[in-house]
N, C-alpha and C positions, 0 to 999 in steps of 0.2 A: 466394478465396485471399488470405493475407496478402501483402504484400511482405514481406523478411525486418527490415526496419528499423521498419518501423510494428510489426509484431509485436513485437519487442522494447521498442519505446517503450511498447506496450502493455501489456507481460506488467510492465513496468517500473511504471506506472503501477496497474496490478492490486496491483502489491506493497507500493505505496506506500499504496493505501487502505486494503489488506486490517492494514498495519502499524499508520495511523491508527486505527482497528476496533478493534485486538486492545491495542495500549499506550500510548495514549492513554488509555481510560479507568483500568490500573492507575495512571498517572501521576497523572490526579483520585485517586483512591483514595487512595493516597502522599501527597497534597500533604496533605493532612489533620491 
């Protein structure tokens, strides 16, 4: 079981990768 605060920092950090993953590389692409 989560705590409710680590789950968040978690789901937080989930989102943050999952954002690095997904537009980061349009952003290479663009820089072009």
């Amino acid at each position: 079981m989560f705590h409710n605060t680590s789950f968040k920092r978690f789901s937080k950090n989930l989102k943050i990768k999952i954002f690095k993953e997904k537009i980061v590389p349009f952003l290479h692409i663009f820089s072009f």
